[in-house]
DOVOMAR-852469 format. One line per 8 residues: number of its first residue (from 1); their letters; for each residue x negated, z, y negated of N, C-alpha, C, CB. Coordinates in steps of 0.1 Angstrom, whole numbers, plus 5000, padded with zeros to 4 digits. Glycine has a CB too. Layout:
% DOVOMAR-852469
NUM) a) X,Z,Y,X,Z,Y,X,Z,Y,X,Z,Y ~ ...
***
This chain:
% DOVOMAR-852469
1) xxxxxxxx) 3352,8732,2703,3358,8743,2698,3362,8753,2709,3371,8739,2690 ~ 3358,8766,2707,3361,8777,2718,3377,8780,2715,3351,8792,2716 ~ 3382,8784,2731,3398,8787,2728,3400,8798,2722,3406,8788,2739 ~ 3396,8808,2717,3397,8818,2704,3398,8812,2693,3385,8827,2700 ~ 3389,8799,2688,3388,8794,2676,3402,8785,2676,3374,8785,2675 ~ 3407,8776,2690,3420,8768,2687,3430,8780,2686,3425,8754,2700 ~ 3430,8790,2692,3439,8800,2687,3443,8805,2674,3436,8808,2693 ~ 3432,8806,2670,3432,8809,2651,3435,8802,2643,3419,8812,2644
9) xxxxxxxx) 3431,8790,2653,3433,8777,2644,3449,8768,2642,3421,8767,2651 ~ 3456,8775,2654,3471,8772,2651,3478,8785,2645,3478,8768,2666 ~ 3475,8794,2647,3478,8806,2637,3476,8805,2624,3471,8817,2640 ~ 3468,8800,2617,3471,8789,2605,3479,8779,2601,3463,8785,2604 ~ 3476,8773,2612,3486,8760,2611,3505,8763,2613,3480,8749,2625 ~ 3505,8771,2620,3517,8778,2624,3524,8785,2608,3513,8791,2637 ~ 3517,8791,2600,3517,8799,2591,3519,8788,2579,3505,8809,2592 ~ 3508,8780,2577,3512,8770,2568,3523,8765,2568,3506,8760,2569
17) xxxxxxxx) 3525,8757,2578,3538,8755,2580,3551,8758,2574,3539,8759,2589 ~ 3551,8776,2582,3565,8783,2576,3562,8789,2560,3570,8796,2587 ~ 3543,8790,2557,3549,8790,2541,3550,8777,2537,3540,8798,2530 ~ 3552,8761,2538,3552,8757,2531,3572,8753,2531,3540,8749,2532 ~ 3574,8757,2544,3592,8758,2548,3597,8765,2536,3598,8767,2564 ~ 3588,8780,2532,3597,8790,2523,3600,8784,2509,3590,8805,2520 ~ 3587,8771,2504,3586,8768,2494,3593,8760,2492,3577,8767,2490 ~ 3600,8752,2502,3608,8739,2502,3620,8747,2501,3606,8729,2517
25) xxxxxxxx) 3626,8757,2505,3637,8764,2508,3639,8767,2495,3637,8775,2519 ~ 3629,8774,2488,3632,8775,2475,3628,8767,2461,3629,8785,2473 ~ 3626,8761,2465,3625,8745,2455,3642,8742,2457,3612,8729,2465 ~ 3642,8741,2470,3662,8730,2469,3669,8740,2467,3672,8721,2486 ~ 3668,8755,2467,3679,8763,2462,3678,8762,2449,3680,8775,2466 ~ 3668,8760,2440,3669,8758,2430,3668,8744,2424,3662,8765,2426 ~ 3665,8735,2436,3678,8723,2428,3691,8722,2427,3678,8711,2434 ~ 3694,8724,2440,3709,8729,2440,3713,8736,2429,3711,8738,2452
33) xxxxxxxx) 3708,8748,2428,3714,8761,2411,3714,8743,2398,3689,8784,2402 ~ 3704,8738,2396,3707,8727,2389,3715,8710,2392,3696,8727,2385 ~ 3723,8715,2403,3736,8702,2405,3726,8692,2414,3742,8691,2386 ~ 3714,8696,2410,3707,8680,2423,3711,8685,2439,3684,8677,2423 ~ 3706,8677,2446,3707,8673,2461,3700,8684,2463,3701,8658,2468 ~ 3701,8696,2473,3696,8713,2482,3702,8714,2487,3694,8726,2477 ~ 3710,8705,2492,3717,8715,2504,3714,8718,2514,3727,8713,2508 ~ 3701,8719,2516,3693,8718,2531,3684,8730,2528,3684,8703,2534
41) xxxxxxxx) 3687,8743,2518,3678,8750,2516,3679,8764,2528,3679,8753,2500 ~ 3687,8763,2533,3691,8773,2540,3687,8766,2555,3706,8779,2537 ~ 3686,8756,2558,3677,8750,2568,3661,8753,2568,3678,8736,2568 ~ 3657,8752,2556,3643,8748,2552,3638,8767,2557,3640,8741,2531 ~ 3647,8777,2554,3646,8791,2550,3645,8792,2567,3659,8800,2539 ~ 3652,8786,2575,3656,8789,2586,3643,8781,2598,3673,8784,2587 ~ 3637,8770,2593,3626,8767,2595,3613,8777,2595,3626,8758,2587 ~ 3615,8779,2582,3606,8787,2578,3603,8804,2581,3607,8785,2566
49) xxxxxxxx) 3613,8808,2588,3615,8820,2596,3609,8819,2610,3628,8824,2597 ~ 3612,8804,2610,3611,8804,2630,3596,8801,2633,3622,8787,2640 ~ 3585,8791,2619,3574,8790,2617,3565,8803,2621,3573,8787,2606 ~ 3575,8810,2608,3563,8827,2602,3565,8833,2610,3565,8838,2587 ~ 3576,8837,2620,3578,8845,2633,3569,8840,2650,3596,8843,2634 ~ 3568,8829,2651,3559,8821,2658,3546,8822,2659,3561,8812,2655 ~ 3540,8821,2644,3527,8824,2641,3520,8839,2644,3528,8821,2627 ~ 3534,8848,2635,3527,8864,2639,3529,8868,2651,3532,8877,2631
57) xxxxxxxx) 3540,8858,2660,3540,8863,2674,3523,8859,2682,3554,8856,2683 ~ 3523,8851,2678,3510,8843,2683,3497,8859,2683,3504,8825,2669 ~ 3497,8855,2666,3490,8866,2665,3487,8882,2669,3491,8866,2657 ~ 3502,8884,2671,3503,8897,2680,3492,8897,2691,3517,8897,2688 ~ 3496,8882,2700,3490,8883,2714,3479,8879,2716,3496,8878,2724 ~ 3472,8873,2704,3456,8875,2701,3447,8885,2702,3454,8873,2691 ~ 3458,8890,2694,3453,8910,2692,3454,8918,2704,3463,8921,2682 ~ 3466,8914,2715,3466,8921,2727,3481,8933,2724,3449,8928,2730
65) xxxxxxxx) 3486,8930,2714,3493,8939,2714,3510,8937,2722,3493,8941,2698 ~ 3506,8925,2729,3521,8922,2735,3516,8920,2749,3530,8907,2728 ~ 3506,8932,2754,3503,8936,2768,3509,8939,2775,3497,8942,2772 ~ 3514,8948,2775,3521,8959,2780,3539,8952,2781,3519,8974,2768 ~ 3545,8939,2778,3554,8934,2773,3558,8926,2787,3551,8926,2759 ~ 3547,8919,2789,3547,8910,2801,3550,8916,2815,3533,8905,2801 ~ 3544,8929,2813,3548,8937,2826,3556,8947,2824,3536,8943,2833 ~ 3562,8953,2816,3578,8956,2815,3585,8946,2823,3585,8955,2801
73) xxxxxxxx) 3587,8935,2817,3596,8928,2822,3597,8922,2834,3598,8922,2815 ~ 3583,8923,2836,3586,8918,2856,3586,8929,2862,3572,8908,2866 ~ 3583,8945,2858,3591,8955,2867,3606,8958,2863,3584,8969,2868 ~ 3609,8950,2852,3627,8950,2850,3631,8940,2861,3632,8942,2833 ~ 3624,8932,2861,3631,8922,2872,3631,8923,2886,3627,8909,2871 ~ 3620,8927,2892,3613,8935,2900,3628,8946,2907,3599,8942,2890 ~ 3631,8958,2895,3641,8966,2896,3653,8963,2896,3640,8974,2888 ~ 3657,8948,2898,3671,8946,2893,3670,8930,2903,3674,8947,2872
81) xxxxxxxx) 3660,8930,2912,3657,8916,2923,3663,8906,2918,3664,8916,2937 ~ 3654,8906,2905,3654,8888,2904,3640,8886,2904,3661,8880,2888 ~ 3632,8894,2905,3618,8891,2909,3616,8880,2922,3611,8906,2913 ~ 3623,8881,2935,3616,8876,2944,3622,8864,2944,3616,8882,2957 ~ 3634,8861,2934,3646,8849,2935,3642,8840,2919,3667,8858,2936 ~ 3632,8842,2915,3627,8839,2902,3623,8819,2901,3611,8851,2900 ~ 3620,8818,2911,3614,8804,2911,3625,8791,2904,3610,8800,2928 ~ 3636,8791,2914,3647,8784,2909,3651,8790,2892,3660,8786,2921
89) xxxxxxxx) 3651,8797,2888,3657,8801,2876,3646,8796,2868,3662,8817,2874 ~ 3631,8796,2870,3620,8790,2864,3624,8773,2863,3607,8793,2873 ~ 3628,8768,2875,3621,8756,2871,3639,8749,2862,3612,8745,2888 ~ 3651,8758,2865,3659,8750,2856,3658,8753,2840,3673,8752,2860 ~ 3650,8769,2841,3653,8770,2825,3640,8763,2822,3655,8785,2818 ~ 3630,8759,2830,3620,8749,2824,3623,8738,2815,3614,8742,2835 ~ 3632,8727,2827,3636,8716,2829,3649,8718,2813,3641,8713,2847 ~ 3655,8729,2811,3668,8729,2806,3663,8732,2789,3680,8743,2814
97) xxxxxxxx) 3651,8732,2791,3640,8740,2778,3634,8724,2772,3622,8754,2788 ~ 3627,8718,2782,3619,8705,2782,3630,8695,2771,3618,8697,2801 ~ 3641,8696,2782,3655,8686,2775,3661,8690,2761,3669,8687,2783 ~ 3659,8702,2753,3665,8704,2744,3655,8699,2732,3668,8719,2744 ~ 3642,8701,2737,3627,8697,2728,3629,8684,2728,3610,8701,2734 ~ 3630,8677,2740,3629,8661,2736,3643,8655,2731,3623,8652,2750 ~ 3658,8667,2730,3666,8659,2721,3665,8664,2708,3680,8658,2724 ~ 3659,8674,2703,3659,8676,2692,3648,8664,2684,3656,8690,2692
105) xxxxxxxx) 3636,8663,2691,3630,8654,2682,3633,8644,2685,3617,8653,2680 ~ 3634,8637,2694,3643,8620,2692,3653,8618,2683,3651,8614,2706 ~ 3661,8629,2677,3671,8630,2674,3663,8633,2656,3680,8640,2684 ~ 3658,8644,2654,3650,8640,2644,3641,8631,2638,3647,8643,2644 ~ 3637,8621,2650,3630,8609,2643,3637,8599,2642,3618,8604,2650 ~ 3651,8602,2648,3662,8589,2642,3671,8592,2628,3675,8585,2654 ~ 3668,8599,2623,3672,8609,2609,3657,8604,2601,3675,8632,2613 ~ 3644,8603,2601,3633,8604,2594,3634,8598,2582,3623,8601,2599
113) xxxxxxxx) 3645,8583,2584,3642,8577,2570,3655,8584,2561,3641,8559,2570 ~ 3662,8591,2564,3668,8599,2555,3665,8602,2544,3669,8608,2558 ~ 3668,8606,2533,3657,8612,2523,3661,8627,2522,3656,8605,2506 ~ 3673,8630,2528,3676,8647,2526,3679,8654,2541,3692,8649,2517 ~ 3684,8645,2550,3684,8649,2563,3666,8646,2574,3700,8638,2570 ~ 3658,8650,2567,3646,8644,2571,3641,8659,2577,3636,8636,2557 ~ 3651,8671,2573,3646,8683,2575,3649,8681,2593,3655,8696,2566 ~ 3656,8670,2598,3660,8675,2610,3646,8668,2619,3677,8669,2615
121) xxxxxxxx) 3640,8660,2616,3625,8660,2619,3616,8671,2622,3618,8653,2609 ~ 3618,8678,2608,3609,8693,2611,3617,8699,2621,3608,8704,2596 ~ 3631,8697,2621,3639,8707,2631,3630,8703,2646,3660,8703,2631 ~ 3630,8691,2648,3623,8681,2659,3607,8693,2664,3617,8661,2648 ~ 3601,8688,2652,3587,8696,2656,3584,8709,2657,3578,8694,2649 ~ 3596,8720,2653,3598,8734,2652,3601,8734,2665,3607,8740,2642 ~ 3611,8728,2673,3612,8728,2691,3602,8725,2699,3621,8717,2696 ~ 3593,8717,2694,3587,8714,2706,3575,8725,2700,3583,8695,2710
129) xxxxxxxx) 3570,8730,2691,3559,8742,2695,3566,8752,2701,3552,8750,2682 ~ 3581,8758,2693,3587,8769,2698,3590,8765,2718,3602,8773,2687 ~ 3593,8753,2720,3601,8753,2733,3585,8748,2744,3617,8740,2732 ~ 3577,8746,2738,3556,8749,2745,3555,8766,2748,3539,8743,2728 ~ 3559,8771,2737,3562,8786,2737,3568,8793,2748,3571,8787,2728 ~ 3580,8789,2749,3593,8793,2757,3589,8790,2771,3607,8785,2752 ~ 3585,8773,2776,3581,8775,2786,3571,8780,2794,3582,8768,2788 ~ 3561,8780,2786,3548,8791,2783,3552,8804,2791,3547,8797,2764
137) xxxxxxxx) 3560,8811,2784,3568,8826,2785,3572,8824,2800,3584,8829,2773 ~ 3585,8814,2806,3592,8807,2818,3583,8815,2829,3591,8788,2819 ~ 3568,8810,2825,3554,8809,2838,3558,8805,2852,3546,8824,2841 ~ 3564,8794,2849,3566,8783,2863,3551,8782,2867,3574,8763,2858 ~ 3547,8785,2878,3535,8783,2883,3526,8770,2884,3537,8786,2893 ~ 3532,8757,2879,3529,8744,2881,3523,8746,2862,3544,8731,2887 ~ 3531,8748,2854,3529,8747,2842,3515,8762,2838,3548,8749,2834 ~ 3517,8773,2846,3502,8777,2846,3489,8770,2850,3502,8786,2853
145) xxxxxxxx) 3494,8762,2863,3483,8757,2867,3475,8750,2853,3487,8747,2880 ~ 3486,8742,2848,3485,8731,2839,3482,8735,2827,3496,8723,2838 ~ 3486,8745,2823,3474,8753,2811,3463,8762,2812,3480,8761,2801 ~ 3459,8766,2823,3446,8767,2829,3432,8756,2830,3449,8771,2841 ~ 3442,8745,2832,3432,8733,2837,3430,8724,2821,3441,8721,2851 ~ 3439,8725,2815,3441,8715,2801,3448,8725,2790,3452,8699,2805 ~ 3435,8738,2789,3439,8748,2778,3437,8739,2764,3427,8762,2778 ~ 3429,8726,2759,3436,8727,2747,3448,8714,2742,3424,8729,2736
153) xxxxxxxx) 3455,8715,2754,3467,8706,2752,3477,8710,2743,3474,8705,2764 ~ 3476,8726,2747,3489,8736,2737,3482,8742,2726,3498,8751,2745 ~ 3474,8737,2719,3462,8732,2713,3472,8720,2701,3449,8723,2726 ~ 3466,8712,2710,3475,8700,2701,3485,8700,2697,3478,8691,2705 ~ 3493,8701,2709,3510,8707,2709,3512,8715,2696,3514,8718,2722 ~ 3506,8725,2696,3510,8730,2684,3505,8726,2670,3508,8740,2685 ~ 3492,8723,2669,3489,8719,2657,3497,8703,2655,3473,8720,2656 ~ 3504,8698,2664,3509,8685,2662,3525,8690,2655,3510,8674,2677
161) xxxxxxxx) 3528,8702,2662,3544,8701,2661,3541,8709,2640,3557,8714,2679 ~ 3532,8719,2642,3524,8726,2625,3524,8712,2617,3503,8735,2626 ~ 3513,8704,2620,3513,8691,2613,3525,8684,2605,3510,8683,2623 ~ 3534,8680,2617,3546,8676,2615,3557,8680,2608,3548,8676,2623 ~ 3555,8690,2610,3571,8703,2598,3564,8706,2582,3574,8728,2607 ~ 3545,8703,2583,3544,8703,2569,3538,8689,2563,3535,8715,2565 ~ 3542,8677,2567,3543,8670,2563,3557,8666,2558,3537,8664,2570 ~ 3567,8667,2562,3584,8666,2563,3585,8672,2553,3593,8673,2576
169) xxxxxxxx) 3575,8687,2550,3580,8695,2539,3574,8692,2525,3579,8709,2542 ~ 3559,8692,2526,3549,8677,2520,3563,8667,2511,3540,8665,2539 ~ 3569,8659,2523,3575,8650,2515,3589,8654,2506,3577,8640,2524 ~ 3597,8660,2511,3604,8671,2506,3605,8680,2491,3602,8677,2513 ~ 3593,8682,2490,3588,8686,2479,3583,8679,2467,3580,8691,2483 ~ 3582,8664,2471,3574,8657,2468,3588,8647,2460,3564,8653,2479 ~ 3601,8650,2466,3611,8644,2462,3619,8652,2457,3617,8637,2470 ~ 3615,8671,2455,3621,8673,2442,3616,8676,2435,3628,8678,2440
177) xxxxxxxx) 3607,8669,2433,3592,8671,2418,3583,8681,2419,3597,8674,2401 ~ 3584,8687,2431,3577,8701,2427,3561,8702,2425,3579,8712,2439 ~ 3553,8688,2429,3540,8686,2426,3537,8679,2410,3535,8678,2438 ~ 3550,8674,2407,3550,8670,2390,3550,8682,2380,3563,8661,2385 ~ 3559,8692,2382,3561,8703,2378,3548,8709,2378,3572,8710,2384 ~ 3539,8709,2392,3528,8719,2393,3518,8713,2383,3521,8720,2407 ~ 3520,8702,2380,3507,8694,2373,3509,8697,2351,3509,8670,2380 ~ 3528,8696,2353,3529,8697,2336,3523,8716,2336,3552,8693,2330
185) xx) 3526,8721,2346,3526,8735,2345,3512,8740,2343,3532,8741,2356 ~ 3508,8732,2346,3489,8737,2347,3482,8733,2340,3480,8734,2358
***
């Protein structure tokens, strides 16, 4: 697969994702409106923003339209000398980026057998694309090297962490009937 194609190809998956978050968000608000278990619909909504916002950012910089973005901000820094003092601030907000991704999902895969707190799993796999993202952005020079050399790692990365938030939501859905409903409905 060419890296244009895994690009497109998590731009989908990214997108699935946060629509299948919106449908989960509004499925439990409208279990909730009827007395059942939703209270997690304003997570699922909040999931599902951080998905669909992810995805069209992606897509932006497919298109090239977030060129001009990258170099603003290193003649902002540049103009205000944190340009030459940049390294240390890289590798803690690396390191301080790394640690939040791996407590959020450890922390969501000890919640998985939940049947309503299961959203914090997806919370789990929404970090580690967005925080691949973030350090992405960082451009610690070790972590360039390393996606130059092993471009479709963040590849996986993403379509693992996409995978993961619509499976969670997959099951979610699936526990408040919304694929029984689709079937009497049709």
């Amino acid at each position: 697969m060419s890296e244009e194609a895994g690009r497109y190809l998590c731009i989908a998956a990214l997108l699935a994702a946060g629509l299948l978050g919106a449908w989960v968000a509004w499925a439990c608000h409208r279990a909730q409106r009827r007395g059942l278990p939703g209270s997690d619909a304003l997570v699922w909504a909040g999931l599902a923003a951080v998905f669909l916002l992810f995805s069209q950012t992606k897509l932006a910089r497919v298109l090239g339209w977030l060129k001009g973005l990258g170099q603003w901000l290193r003649r902002l820094a540049k103009q205000n000398d944190l340009y030459a003092d940049r390294r240390a601030f890289q590798i803690v907000a690396t390191v301080a980026v790394a640690v939040v991704v791996v407590v959020l999902l450890l922390y969501g895969l000890l919640w998985m057998w939940h049947y309503i707190k299961r959203y914090r799993l997806a919370i789990g796999f929404a970090a580690l694309a967005v925080g691949l993202g973030a350090i992405r952005f960082i451009s610690l020079h070790e972590v360039d090297a390393w996606n130059r050399a092993m471009p479709w790692a963040r590849v996986v990365v993403e379509l693992t962490a996409a995978a993961g938030a619509s499976a969670v939501a997959i099951a979610r859905l699936r526990q408040l009937g919304e694929f029984a409903r689709l079937r009497r409905s049709g």
